[in-house]
C-alpha positions in Angstrom: 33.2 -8.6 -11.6 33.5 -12.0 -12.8 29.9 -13.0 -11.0 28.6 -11.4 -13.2 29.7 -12.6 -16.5 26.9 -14.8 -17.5 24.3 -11.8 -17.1 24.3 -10.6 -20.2 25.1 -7.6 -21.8 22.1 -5.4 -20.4 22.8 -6.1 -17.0 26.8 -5.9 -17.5 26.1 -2.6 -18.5 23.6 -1.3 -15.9 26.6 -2.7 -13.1 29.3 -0.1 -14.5 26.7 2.8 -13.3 26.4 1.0 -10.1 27.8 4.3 -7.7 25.0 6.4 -9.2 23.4 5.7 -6.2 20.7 3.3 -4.3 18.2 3.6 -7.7 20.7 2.4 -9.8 21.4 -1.0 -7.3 17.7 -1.2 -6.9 17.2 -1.7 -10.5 19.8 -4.4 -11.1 18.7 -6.2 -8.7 15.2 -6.2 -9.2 16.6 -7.4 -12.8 18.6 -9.7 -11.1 15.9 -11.1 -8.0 13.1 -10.4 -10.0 11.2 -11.9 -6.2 12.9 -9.4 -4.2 11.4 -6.0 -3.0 12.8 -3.0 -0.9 10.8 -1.8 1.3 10.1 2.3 1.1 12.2 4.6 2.7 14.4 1.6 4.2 17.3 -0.5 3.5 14.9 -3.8 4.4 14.9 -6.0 1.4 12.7 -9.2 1.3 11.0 -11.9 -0.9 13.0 -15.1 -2.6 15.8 -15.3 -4.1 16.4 -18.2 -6.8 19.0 -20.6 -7.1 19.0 -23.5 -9.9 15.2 -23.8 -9.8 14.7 -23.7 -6.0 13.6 -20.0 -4.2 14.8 -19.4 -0.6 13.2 -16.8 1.4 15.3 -14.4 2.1 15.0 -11.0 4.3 17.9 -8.4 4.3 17.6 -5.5 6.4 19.9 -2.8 7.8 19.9 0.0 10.5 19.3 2.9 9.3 22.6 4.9 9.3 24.4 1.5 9.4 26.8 -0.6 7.1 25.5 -3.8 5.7 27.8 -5.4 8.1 25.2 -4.7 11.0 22.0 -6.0 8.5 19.8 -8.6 9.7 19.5 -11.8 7.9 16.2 -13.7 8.2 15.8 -16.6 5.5 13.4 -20.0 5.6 14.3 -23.5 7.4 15.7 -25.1 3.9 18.0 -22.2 3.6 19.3 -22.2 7.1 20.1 -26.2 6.5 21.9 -25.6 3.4 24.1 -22.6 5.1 24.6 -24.9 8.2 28.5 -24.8 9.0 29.1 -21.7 6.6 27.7 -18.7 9.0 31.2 -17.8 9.4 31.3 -17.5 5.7 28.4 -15.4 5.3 29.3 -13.0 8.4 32.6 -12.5 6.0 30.7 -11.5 2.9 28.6 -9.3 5.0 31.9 -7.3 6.3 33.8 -7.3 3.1 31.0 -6.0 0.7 29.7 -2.5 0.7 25.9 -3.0 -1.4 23.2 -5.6 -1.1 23.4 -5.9 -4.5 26.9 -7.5 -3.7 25.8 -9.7 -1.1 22.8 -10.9 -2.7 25.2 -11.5 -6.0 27.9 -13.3 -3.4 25.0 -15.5 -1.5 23.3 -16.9 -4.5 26.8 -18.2 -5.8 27.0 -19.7 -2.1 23.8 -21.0 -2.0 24.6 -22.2 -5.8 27.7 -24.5 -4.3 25.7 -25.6 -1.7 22.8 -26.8 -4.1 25.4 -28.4 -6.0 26.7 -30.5 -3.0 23.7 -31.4 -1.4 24.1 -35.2 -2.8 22.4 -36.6 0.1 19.3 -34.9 -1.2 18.9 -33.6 2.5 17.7 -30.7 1.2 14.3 -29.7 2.7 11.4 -27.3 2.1 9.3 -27.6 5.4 7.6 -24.6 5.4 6.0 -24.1 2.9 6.9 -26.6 0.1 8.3 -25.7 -3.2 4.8 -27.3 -4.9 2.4 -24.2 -2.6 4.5 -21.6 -3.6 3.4 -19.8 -7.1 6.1 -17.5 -8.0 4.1 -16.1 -10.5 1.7 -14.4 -7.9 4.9 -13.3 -6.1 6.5 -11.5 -8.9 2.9 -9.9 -9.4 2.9 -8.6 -5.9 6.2 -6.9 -5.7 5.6 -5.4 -9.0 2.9 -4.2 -7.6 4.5 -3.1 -4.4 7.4 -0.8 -6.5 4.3 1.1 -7.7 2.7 2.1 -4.5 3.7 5.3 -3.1 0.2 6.6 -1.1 1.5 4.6 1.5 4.6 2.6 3.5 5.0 -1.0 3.4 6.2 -1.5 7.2 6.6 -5.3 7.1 5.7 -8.9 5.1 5.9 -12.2 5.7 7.9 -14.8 3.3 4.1 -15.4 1.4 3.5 -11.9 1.1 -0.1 -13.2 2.3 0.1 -10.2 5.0 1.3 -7.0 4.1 1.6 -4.1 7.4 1.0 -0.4 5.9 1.2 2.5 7.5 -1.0 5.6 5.7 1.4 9.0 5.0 1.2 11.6 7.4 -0.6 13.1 8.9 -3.2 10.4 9.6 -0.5 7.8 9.8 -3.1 5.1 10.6 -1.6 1.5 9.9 -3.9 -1.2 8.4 -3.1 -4.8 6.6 -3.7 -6.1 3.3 -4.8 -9.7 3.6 -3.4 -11.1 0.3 -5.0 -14.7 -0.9 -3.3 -17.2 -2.2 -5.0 -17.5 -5.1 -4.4 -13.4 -5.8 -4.7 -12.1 -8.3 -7.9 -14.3 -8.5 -9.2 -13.7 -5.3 -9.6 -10.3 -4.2 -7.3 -8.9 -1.3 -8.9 -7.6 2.1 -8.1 -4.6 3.9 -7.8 -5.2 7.9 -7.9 -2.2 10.1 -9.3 0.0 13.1 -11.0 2.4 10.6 -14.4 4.4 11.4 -15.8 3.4 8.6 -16.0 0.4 5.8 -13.0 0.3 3.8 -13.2 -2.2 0.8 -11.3 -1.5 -2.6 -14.4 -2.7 -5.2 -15.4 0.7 -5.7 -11.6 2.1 -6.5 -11.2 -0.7 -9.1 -14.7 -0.3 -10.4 -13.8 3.6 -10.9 -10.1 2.7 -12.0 -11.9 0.8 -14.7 -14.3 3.2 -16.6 -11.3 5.9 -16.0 -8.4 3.0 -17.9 -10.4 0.5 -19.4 -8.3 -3.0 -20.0 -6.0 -1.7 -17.9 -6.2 -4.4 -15.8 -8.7 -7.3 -15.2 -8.4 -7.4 -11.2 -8.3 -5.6 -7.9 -4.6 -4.5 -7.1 -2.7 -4.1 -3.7 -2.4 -0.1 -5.3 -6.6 -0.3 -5.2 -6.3 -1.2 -1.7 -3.6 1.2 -0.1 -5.7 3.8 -2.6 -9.0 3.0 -0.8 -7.4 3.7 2.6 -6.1 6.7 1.5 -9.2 7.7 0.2 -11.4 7.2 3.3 -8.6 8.8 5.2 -9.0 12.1 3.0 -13.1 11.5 3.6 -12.7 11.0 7.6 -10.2 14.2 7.7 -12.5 16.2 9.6 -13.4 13.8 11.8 -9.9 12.8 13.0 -8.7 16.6 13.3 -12.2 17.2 15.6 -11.7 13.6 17.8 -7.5 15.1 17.9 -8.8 17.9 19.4 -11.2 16.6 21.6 -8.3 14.2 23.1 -6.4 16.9 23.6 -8.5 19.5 24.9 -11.1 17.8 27.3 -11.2 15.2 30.3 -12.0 12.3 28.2 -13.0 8.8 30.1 -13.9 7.0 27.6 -12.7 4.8 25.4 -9.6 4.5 27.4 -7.2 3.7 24.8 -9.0 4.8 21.4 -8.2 3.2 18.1 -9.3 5.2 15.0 -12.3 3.0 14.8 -13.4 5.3 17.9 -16.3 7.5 16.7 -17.3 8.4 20.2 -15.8 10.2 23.1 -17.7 10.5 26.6 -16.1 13.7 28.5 -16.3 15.1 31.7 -18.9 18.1 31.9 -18.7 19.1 35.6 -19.0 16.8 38.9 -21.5 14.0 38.5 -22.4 14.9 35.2 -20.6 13.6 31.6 -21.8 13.4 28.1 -21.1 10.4 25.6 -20.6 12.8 21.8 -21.2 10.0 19.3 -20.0 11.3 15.5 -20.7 10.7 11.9 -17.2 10.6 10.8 -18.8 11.5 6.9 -21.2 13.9 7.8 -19.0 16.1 10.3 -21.5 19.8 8.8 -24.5 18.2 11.1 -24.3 17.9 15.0 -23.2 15.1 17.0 -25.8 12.8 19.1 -25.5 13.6 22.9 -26.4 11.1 25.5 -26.0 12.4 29.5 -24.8 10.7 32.1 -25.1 11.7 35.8 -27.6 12.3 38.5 -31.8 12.5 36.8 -31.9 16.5 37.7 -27.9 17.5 36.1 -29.3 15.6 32.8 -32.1 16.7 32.2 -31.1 20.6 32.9 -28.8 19.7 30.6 -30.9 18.0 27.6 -33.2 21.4 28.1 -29.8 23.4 27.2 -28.9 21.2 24.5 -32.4 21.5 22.8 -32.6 25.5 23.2 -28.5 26.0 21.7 -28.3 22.9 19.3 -29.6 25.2 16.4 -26.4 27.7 17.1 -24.2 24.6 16.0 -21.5 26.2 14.0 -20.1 23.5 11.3 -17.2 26.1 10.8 -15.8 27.1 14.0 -14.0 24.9 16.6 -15.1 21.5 18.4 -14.2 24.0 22.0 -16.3 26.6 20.8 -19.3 23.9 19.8 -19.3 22.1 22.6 -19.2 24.9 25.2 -22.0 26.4 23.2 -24.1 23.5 23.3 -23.2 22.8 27.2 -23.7 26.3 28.1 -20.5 26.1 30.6 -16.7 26.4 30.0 -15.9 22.6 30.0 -13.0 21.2 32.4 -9.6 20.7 30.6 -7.3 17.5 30.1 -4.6 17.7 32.7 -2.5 18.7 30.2 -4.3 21.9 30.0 -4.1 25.0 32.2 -7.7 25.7 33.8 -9.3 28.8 34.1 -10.7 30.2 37.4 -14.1 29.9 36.4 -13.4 25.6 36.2 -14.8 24.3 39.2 -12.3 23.2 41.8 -12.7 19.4 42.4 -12.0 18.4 38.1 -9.7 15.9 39.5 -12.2 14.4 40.9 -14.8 14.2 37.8 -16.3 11.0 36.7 -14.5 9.4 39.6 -16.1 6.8 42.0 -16.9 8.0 45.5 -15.4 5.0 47.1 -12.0 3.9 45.1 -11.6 7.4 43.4 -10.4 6.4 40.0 -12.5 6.7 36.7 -12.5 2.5 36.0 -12.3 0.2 38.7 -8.8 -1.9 38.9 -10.2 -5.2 38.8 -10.0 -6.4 35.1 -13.4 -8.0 34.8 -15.3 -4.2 35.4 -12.3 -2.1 34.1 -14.4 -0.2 31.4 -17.2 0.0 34.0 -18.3 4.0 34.8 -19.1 5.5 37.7 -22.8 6.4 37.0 -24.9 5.1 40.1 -25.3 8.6 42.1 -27.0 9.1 45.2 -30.5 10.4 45.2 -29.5 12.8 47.8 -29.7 16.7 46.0 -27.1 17.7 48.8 -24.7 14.7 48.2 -25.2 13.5 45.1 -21.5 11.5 45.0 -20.6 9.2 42.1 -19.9 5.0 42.7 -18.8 2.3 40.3 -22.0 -0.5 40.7 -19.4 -3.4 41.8 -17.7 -0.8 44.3 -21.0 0.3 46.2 -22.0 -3.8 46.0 -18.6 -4.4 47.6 -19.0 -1.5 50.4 -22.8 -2.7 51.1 -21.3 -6.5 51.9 -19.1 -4.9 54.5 -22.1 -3.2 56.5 -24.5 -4.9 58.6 -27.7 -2.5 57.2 -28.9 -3.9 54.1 -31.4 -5.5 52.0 -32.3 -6.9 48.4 -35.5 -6.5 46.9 -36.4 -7.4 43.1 -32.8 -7.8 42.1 -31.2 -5.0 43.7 -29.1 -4.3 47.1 -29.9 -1.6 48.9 -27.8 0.2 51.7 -26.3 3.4 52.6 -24.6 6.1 50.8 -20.9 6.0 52.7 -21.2 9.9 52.7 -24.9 11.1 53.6 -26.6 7.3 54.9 -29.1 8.4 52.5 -30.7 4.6 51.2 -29.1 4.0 47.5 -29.7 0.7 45.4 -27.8 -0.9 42.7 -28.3 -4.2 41.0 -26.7 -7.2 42.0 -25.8 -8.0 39.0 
């Protein structure tokens, strides 16, 4: 216990309840490393630790269900050239203490010694320097940081100038906080694949008539707060676009980001539907735009018009949208399908000539396969830059005003798509 000595009586006495548990160790040592910060739920410390005047980054984390023996050190450049030639030393303090309070105690006496002997003055800060850091703004943010529980802090870099969070389930939707460097003078921004315009000006603003003087600028709380609060406003519309991914064959987008507020799905062969939402105003209906052959969508517009007004704001998505269609709409693959599905719902939304829903090559792999032929009888589905490909191969065909004409590979009934 001897470290500890020069502490002071306060923090001499908070050390003798130090196996009551993680709170206990997380309060000396934020009295300790005032520039330290656990994150949530983890045993992943980070921030600066300080040493006669300087501050070394300094990142701590271990496994979960691990010893501190198998934590991960990460520090910054004049750190690791202090410590050169002592890793053994450190690897030893890892092993032989049982807290990070411990080894944080144990490497700031290290780093202390080495301070001490740097003579030559070889003793860099490269990245950033000592002069760009305020440690003011640092203590501010991880004070800040122990007060936010809406959400988890997944990761920060040394400047806390970007902050990963992850929302609480069940949206779980992750999002940054871009903190300036002037903070708390600048305001921070909130970075994300969200459906609608998240800023924290109107949290603050409503924080201030509710705790006037409270405080005099926008806080990282404001910002995980305004998140959260969209999140609780967009509820309905994630639960409907859940379902929808789950119950329907949706082509597009292909990989959907919660910025998504569309879904185009499969409706029968040669026929889909792009749903576009209001992810605020989830009582009214959704905008319907058709794709497929000239007589499938407009049948389909005439249906929509007639059942539109039966839109039922309380009962399911499923239930809606087969109301509105008129049909019982082909499942994911995922889900079992009925024998009134038609048989060829592999096939939906698929191009007649390469049979997938996107086309492999990269530069048309979010193109759709919506140029049909005008034959009733046929009526198959082709990606544009598939048919173009397939017309270059035959010797019939012919451009006029832009377009290529040739024959459908199924009926030889004359189809043209654009060249370009």
């Amino acid at each position: 216990m001897a470290l500890y000595q020069n502490e002071g009586p306060d923090l001499e006495c908070l050390l003798h309840f130090e196996d009551r548990g993680t709170m206990n160790q997380e309060l000396v040592i934020t009295e300790k490393f005032p520039l330290m910060f656990r994150v949530p739920d983890t045993q992943h410390w980070c921030g600066y630790i300080s040493v006669l005047g300087k501050e070394f980054s300094l990142s701590v984390e271990i496994p979960e269900s691990e010893s501190l023996s198998q934590a991960t050190i990460s520090c910054s450049d004049d750190m690791r050239i202090l410590l050169q030639g002592k890793e053994f030393n450190l690897c030893e303090k890892l092993t032989q203490r049982s807290s990070v309070l411990d080894f944080l105690v144990d490497l700031s006496e290290l780093l202390r010694a080495c301070v001490l002997s740097d003579v030559s003055g070889q003793l860099g800060h490269p990245t950033p320097s000592p002069g760009s850091i305020n440690f003011d703004r640092i203590e501010l943010i991880t004070k800040e940081l122990r007060q936010i529980t809406n959400c988890t802090l997944i990761s920060s870099n040394p400047l806390f100038t970007h902050l990963l969070f992850r929302t609480l389930e069940p949206s779980s939707i992750p999002f940054e906080i871009s903190v300036p460097i002037q903070y708390p003078l600048e305001i921070p921004q909130i970075l994300g694949a969200f459906p609608v315009n998240v800023t924290p000006i109107p949290v603050f603003e409503k924080r201030c008539k509710q705790y006037p003087g409270v405080t005099d600028h926008v806080t990282l709380f404001d910002c995980t707060d305004a998140v959260v609060t969209m999140t609780e406003e967009c509820s309905g519309f994630f639960e409907i676009i859940h379902e929808i991914d789950k119950t329907f064959m949706v082509i597009d987008p292909l990989h959907p980001t919660f910025s998504d507020k569309h879904r185009r799905i499969i409706i029968e062969p040669n026929l889909s539907s792009v749903i576009q939402f209001d992810p605020l105003s989830m009582t009214t209906p959704p905008k319907f735009t058709f794709f497929g052959t000239l007589e499938l969508a407009s049948m389909y517009e005439n249906r929509l018009s007639q059942n539109l007004q039966f839109w039922d704001p309380q009962a399911s998505i499923t239930h809606n949208l087969e109301l509105m269609f008129g049909v019982q709409l082909p499942k994911s693959t995922s889900q079992p399908q009925s024998s009134s599905t038609f048989d060829s719902v592999d096939l939906a939304g698929c191009c007649g000539i390469c049979y997938e829903i996107h086309p492999d090559e990269e530069e048309n792999s979010e193109e759709f396969a919506d140029l049909y032929c005008p034959n009733k009888q046929c009526s198959k589905a082709f990606h544009p830059s598939c048919l173009r490909r397939w017309f270059q191969t035959q010797t019939v065909q012919q451009t006029s005003f832009n377009t290529l004409f040739g024959q459908c590979p199924y009926c030889h009934q004359n189809v043209g798509v654009p060249i370009r």
